[in-house]
N, C-alpha and C positions, 0 to 999 in steps of 0.2 A: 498360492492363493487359488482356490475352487473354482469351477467356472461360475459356479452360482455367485457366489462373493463378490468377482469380477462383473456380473451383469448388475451386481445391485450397487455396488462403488459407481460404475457408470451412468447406471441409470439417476443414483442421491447426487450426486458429484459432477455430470458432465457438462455444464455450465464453467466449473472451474475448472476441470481438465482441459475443457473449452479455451479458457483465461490464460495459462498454463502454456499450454501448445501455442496460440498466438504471440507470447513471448519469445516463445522459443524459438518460433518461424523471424519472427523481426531479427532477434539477434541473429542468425543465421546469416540473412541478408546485410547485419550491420557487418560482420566481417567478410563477406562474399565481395560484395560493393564497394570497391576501393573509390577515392577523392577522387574529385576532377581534374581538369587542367589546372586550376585555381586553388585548387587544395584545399577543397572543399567536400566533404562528406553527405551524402543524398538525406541523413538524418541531424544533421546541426542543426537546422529550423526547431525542429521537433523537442529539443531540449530547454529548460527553461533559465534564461540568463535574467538575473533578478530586476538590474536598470531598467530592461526592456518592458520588463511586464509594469511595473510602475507605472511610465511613463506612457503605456498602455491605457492602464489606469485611469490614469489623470486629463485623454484623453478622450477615453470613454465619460467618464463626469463634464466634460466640456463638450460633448456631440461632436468632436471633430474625429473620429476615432474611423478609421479604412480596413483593407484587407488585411494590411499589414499588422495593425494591432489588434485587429481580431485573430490572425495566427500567432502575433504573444501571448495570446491570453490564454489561448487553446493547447500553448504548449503545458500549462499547467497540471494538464490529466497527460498530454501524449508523452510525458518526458517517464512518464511511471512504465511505458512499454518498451523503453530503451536499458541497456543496461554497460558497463564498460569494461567487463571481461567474461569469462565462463564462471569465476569462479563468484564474482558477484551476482550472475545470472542465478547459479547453483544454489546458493547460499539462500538467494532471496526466493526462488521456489520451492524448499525445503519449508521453511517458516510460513510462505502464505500458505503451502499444501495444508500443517498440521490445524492454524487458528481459522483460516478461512473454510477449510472441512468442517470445524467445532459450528462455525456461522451458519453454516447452510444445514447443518443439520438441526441447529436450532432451532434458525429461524427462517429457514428453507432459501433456495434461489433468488428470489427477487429480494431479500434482505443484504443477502451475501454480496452480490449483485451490486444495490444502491451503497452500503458499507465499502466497497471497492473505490468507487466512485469519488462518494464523497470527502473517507478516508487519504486518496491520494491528492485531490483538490485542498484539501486540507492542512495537507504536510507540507504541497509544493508554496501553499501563499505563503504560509509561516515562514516558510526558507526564505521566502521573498523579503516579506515583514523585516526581517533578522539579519538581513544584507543586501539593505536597500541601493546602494550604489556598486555594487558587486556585478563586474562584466565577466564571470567566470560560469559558463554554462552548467546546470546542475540536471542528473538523470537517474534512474533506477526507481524501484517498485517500492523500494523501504518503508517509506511514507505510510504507503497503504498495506506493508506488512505489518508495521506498529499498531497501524487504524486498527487491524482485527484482535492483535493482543490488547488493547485499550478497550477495544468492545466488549471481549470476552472479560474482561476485568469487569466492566460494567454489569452485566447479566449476573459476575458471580455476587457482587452485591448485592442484589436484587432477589435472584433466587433460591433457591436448593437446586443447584443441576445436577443431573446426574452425572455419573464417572462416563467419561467420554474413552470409545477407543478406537484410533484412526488410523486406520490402515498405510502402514507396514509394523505399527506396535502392537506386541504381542499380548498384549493384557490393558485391560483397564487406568486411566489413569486419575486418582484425585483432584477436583476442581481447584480445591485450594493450593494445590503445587502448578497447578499452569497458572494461576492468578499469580501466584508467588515470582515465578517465569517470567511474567509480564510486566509487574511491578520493577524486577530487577533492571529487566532490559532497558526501561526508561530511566532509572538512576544511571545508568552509565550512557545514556546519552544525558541525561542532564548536567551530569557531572564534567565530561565532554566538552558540552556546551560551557560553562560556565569557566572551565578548565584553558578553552581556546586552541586544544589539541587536536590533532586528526584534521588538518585541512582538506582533506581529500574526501570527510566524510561528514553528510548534511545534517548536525543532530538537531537543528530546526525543524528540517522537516519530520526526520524520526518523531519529535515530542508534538508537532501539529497536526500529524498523523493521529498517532496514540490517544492526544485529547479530543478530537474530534471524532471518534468511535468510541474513547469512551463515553462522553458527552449523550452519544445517540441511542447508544443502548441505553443506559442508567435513567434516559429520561424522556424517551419514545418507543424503546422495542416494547412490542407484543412479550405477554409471556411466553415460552415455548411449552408445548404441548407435554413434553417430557419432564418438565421443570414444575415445584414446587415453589408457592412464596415463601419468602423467606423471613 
């Protein structure tokens, strides 16, 4: 890549290179940081165990709600910066790289930005929602990975986008084959889901993600500047 390419990746993009690198620093430290005496790990809080957050909840709707259940509820967004090996770290930076670059070029940084956000908030309640007495801690960015395939699913409804091409692909690519992409991906968490396989993998939160970006595009985003009605 040019160095001109590289200053302007940076310059479109470094909000999520941003995003990105802080991931990557966290994980760092989750295997740096071994348990304590107690066997306990400096990031367990941070991840979202579904009882907890309910019960959160329900405390919050009764005013009796403290520190304590204002850090379950807040693990909601923080459990999306954790991740449980390299290869789920990998995987899931790959895929926000490709849809959350389509976001911000769209609809620039502060969309990409709140899409993040509220995409991962999103995915983690549904996980909750979907396994409401479940004391098995849940982590990773997925949620708000699906958020931006479900977003960008969204947009293509809406409008004529142009053929996106996001660096490290070497050509252009069809809106309707990343829509295609994104559709698939969530059949196979729904299928998943309904299937009751993959303990190990939240397809709650995958499909609460995904609906909740698509939801936001389809029926708040601005047009993008690049983009045709459709």
């Amino acid at each position: 890549m040019s160095t001109s390419r590289t200053r302007w990746v940076i310059h479109k993009q470094g909000p999520l290179l941003g995003l990105i690198g802080l991931m990557v620093v966290v994980f760092v430290f989750q295997q740096a940081l071994g348990p304590n005496a107690l066997g306990t790990r400096w990031f367990d809080p941070l991840m979202t165990v579904p009882s907890k957050v309910l019960a959160a909840c329900v405390a919050l709707r009764n005013g009796t709600a403290g520190g304590t259940e204002s850090r379950d509820l807040f693990t909601l967004l923080s459990c999306a910066f954790l991740h449980a090996d390299i290869s789920h770290l990998v995987y899931n930076m790959l895929a926000l790289w490709l849809f959350a670059a389509l976001a911000a070029d769209l609809l620039g940084n502060r969309w990409m930005l709140l899409l993040f956000v509220t995409t991962a908030l999103g995915g983690s309640l549904c996980h909750v929602l979907l396994n409401a007495d479940s004391m098995v801690p849940c982590l990773g960015a997925s949620g708000a990975v699906m958020g931006f395939e479900g977003a960008y699913l969204g947009l293509a409804t809406r409008f004529r986008l142009p053929e996106p091409q996001v660096w490290p692909m070497a050509r252009p690519i069809p809106p309707s084959h990343l829509a295609l992409l994104a559709l698939f991906g969530v059949s196979m968490d729904y299928f998943g889901l309904m299937g009751g396989g993959g303990a190990r993998i939240a397809f709650g939160a995958h499909i609460g993600g995904f609906t909740t970006g698509l939801f936001l595009t389809a029926l708040l985003a601005p047009r993008p500047q690049a983009a045709r009605a459709g």
